[in-house]
Backbone as CSV, one residue per row, in Angstrom:
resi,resn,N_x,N_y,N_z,CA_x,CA_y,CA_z,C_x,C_y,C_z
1,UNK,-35.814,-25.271,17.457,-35.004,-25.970,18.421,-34.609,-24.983,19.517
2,UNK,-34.703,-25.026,20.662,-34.166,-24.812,21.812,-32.601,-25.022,22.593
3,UNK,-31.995,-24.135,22.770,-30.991,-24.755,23.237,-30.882,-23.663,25.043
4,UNK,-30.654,-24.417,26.015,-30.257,-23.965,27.310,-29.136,-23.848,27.841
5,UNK,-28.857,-22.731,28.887,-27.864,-23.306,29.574,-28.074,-22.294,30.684
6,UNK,-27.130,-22.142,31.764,-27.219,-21.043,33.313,-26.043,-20.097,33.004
7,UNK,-25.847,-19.401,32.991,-25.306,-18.248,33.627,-24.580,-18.063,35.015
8,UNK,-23.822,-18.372,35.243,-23.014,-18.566,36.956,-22.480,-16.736,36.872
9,UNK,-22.478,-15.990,36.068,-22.184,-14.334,36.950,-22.854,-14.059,38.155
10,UNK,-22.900,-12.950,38.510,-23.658,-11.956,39.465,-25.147,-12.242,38.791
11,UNK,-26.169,-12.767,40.299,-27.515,-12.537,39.198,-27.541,-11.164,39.047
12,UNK,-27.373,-10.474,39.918,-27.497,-8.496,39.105,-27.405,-8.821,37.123
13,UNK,-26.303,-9.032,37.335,-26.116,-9.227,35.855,-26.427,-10.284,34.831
14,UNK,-26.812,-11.335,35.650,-27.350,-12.514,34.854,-29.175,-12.116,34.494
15,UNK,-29.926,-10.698,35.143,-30.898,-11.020,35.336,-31.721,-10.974,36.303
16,UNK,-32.512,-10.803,37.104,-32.948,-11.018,38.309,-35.088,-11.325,37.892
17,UNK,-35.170,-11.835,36.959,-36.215,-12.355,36.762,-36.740,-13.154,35.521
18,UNK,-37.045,-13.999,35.936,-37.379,-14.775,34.525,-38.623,-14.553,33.794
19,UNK,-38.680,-15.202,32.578,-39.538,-14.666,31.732,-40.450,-16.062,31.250
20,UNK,-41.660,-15.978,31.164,-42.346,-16.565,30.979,-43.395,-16.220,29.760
21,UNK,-43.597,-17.496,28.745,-44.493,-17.026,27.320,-45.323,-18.203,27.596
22,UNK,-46.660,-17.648,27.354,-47.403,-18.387,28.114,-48.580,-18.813,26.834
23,UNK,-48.466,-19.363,25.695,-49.108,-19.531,24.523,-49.128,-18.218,23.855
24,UNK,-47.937,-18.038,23.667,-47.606,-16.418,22.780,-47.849,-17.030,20.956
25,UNK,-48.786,-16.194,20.668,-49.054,-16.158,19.292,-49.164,-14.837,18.673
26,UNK,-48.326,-14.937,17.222,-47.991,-13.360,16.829,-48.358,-13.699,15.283
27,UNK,-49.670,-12.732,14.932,-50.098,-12.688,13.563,-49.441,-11.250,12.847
28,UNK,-49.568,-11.332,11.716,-49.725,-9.935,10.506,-50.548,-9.875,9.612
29,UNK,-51.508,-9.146,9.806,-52.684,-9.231,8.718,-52.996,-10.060,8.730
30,UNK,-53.198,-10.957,9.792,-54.362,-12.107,9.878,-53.321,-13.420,9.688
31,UNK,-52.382,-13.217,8.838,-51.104,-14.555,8.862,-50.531,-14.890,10.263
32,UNK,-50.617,-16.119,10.519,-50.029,-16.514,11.622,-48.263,-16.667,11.263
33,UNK,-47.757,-15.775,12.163,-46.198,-16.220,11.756,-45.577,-16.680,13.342
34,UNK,-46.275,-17.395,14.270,-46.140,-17.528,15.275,-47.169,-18.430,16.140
35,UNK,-46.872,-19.465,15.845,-47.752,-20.475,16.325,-47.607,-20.556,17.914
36,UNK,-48.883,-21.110,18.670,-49.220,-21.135,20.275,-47.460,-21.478,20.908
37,UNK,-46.427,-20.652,21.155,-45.310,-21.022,21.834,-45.341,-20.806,23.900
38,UNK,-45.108,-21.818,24.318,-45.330,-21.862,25.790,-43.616,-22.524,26.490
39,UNK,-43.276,-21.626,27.144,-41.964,-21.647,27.862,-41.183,-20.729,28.259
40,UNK,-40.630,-21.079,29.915,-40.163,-20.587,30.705,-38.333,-20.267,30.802
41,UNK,-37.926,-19.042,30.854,-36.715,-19.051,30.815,-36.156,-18.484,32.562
42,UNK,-35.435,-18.911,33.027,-35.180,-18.925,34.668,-34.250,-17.538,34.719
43,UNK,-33.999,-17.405,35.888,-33.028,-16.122,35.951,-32.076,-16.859,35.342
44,UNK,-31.054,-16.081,34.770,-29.497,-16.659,34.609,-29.351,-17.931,34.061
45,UNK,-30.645,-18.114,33.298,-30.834,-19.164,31.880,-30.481,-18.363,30.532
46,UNK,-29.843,-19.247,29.928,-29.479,-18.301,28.502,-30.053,-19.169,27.715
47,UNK,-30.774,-18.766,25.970,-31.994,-19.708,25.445,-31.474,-19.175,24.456
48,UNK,-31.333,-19.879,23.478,-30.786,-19.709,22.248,-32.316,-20.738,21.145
49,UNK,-32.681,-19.681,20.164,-33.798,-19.668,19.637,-32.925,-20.293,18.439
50,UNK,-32.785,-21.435,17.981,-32.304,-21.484,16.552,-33.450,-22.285,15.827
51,UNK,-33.302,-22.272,14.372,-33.926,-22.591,13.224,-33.935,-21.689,12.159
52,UNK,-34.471,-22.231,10.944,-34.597,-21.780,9.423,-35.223,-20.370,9.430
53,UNK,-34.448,-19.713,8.828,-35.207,-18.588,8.167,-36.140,-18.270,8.170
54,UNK,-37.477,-17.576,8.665,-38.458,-17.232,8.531,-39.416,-18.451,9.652
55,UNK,-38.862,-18.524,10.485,-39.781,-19.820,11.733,-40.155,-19.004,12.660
56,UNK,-39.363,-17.789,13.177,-40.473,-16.896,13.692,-39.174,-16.643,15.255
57,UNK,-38.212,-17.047,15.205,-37.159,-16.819,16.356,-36.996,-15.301,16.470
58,UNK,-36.811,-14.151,15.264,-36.669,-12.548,15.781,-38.251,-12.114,15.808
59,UNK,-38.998,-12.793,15.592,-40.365,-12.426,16.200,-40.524,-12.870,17.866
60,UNK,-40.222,-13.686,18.239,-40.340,-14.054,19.525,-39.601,-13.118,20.197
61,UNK,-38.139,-12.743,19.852,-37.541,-11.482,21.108,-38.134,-10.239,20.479
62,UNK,-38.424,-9.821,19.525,-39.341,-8.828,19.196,-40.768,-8.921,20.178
63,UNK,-41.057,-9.458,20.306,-42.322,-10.254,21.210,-42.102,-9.446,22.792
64,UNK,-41.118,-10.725,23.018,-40.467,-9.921,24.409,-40.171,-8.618,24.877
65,UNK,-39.584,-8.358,23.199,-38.901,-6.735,23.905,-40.065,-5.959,24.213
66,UNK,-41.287,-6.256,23.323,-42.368,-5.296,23.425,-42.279,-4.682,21.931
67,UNK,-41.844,-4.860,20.557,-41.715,-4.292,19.940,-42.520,-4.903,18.937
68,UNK,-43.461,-6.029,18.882,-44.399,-6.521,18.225,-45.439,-6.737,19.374
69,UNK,-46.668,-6.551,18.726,-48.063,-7.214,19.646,-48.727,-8.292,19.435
70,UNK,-48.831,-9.125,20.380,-48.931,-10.634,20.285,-50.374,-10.362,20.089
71,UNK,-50.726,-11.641,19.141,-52.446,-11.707,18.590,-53.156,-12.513,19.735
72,UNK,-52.023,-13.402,20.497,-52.826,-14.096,21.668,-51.431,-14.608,22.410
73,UNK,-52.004,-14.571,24.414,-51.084,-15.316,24.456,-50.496,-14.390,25.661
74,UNK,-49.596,-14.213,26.713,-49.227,-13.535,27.636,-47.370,-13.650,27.631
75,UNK,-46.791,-12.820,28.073,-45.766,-12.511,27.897,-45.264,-12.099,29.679
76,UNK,-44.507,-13.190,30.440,-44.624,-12.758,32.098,-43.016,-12.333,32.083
77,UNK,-42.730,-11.130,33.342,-40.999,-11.260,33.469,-41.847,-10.991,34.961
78,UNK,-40.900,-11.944,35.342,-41.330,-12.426,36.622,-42.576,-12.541,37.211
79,UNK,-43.263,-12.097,37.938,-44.689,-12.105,38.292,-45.377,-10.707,37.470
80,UNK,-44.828,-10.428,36.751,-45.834,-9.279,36.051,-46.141,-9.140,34.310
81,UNK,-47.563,-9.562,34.212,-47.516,-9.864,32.499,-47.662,-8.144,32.219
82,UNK,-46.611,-8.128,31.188,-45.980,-7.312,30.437,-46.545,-7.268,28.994
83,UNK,-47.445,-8.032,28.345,-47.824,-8.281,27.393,-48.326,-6.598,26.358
84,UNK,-49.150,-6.141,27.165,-49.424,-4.576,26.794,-48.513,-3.709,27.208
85,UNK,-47.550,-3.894,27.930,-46.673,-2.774,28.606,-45.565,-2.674,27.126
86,UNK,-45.262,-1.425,26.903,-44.504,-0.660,26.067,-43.207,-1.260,26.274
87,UNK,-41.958,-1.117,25.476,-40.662,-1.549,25.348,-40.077,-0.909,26.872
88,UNK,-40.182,0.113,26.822,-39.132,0.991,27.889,-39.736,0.891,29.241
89,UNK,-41.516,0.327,29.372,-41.605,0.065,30.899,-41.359,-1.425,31.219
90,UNK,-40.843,-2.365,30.127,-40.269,-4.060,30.649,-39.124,-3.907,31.744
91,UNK,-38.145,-3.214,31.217,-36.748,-3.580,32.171,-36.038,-4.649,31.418
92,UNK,-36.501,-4.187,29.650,-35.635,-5.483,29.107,-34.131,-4.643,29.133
93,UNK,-33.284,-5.438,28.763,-32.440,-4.509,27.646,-32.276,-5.496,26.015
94,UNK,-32.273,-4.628,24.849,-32.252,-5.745,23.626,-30.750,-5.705,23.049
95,UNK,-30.339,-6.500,22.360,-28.602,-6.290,21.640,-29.628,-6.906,20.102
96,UNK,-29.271,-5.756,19.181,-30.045,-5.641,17.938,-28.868,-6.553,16.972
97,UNK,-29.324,-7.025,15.782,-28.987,-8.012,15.248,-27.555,-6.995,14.354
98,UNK,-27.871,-5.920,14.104,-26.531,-4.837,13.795,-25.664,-3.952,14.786
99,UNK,-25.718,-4.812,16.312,-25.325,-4.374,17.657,-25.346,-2.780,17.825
100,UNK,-25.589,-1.999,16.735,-25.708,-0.312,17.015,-25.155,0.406,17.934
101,UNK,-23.861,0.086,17.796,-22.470,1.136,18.327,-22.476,2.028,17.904
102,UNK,-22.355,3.216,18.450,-22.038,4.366,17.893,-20.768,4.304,17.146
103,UNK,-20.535,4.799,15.924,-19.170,4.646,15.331,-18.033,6.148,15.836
104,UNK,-18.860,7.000,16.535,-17.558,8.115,17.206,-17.512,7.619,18.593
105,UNK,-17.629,6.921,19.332,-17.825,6.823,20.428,-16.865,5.052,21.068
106,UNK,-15.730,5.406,21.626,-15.117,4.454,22.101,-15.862,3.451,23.003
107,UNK,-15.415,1.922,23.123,-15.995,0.953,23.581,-16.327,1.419,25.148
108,UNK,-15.980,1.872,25.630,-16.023,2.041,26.817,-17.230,3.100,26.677
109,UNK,-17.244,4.161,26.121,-18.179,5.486,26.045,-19.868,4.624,25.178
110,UNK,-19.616,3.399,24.411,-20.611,2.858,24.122,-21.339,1.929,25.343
111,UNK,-20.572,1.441,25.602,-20.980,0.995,27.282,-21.877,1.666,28.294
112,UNK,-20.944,3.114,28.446,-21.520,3.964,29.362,-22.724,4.299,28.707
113,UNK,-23.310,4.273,27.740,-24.459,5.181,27.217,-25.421,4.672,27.877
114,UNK,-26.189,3.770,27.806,-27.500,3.364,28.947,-27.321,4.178,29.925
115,UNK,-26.142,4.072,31.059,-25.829,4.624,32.340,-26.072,5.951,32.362
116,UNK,-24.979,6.778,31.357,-25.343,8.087,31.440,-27.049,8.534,30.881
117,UNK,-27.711,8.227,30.063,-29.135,8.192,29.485,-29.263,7.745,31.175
118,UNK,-29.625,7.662,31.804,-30.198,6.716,32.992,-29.549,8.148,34.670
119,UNK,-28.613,8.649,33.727,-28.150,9.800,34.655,-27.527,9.441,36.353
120,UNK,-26.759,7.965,36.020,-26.436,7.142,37.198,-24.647,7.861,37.781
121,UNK,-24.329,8.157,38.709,-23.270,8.526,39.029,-21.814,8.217,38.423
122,UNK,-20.345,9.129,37.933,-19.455,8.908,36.967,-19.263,7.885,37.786
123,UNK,-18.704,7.538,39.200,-18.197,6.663,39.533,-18.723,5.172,39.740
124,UNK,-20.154,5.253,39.760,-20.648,3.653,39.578,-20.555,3.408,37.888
125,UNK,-20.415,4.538,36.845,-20.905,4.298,35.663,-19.201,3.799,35.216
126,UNK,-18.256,3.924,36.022,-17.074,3.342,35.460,-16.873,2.048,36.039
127,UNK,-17.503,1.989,37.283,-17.311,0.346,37.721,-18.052,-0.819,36.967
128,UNK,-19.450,-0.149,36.307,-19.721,-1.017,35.506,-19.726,-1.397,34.788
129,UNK,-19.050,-0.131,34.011,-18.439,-0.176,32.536,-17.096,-1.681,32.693
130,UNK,-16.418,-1.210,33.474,-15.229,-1.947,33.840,-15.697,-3.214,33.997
131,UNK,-16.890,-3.420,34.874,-17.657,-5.001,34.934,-17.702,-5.495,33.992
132,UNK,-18.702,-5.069,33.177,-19.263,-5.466,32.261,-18.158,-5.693,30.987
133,UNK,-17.409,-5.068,31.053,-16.337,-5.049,29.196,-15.467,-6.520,30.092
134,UNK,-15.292,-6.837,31.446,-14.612,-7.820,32.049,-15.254,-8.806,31.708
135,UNK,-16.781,-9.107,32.135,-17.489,-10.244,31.575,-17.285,-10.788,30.304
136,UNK,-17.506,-9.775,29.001,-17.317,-10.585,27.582,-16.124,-10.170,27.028
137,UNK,-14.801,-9.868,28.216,-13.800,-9.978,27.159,-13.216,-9.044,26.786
138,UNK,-14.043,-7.979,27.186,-13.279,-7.138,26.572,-12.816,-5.516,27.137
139,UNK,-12.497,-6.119,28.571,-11.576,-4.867,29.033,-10.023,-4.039,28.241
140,UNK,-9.883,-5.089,27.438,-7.989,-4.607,27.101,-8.871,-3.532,25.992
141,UNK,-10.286,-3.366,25.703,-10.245,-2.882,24.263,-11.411,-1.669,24.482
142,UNK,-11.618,-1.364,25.923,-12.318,-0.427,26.397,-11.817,1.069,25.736
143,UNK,-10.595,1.278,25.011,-10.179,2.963,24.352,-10.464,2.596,22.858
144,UNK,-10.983,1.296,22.570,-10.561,1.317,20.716,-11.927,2.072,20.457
145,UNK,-12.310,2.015,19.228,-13.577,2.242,18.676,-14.025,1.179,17.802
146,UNK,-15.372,1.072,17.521,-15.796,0.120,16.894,-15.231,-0.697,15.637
147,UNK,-15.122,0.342,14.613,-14.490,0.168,13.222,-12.666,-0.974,13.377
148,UNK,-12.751,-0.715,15.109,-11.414,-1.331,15.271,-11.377,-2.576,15.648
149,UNK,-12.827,-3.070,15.637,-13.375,-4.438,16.336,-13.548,-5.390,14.932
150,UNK,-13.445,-6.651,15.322,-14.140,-7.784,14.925,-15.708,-7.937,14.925
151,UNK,-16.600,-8.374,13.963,-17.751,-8.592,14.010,-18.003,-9.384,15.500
152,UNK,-17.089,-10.056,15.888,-17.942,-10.679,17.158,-17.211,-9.665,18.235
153,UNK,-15.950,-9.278,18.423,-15.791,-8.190,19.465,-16.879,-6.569,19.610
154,UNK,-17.608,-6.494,18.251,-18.399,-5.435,18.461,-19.695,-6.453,19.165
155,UNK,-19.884,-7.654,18.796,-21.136,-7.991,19.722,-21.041,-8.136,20.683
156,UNK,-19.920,-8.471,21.545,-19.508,-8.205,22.885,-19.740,-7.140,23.659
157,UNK,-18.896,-5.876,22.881,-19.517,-5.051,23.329,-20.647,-4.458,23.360
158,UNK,-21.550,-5.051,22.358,-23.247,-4.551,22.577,-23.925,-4.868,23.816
159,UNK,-23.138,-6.792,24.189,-23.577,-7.127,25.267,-23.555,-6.700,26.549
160,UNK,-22.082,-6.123,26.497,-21.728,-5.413,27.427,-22.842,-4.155,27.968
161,UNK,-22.635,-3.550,26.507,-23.734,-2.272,26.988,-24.911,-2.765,27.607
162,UNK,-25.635,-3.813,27.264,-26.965,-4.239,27.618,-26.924,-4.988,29.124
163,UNK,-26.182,-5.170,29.711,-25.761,-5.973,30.902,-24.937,-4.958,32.002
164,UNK,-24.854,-3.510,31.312,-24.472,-2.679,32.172,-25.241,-2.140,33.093
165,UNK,-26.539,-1.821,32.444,-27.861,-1.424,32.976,-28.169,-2.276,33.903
166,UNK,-27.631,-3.172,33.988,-28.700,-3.854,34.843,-30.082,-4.547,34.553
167,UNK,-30.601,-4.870,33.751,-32.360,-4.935,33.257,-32.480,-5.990,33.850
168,UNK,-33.731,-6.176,33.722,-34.072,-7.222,34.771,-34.221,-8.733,33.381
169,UNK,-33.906,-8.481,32.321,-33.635,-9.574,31.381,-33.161,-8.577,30.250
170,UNK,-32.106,-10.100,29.358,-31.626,-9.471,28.162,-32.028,-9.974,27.128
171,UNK,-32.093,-9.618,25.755,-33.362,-10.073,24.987,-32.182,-10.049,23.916
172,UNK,-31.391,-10.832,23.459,-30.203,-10.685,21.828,-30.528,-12.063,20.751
């Protein structure tokens, strides 16, 4: 099942290209665990993959991110199929199903990590930090540390981190 909806932020941050699966099929050892899937997600569309256990939904953003190789089938973010291109030349960013916060590292300093890895200036890397923890919520909690969060306030802030960068899509 499919579920949609838009995104009204900044497209900076919603995205700035959509992604297109264009009869994406993903085998293992010859098992199909990924039947012919064809559909378009828009900038600043959010797509929520649900169904049963084992239907093949963390294979599909695995797909996307670049972190599985499709047996058939093209993989577009915006006008450029990405299908063979490696994880780190997409411009995804991913939020992993155990959001992977650093546990010494305050919400705010988990944020900044893309930015600084990316070697982007202190002062844009605090405006976006500041953006971004504003979007999901969670500016008041930018000094705590993880262990001090809620299971869904640490996914916030994963999101955060992944929407700081900028990527040109987010893959969670």
């Amino acid at each position: 099942m499919l579920m949609k909806t838009t995104v009204t932020s900044s497209p900076s941050l919603a995205g700035t290209s959509g992604i297109t699966l264009d009869s994406l099929r993903v085998s293992y050892h010859g098992n199909v665990v990924l039947k012919p899937l064809s559909l378009t997600i828009e900038p600043g569309e959010v797509l929520a993959l649900i169904g049963p256990s084992g239907s093949g939904k963390t294979t599909v953003l695995r797909a996307i991110a670049g972190f599985v190789q499709p047996a058939g089938g093209r993989i577009l973010i915006g006008d450029t199929d990405v299908t063979q291109l490696p994880p780190y030349k997409r411009g995804l960013a991913m939020v992993v199903q155990n959001y992977a916060l650093f546990p010494h590292m305050k919400v705010e300093d988990n944020v900044a990590f893309g930015l600084r890895a990316q070697k982007q200036p202190r002062g844009l890397i605090a405006e976006r930090v500041t953006e971004a923890l504003k979007i999901v919520g969670m500016a008041d909690y930018a000094t705590r540390y993880p262990h001090q969060l809620s299971g869904g306030q640490q996914q916030r802030v994963a999101i955060a981190r992944a929407i700081a960068v900028r990527p040109r899509g987010a893959v969670a």
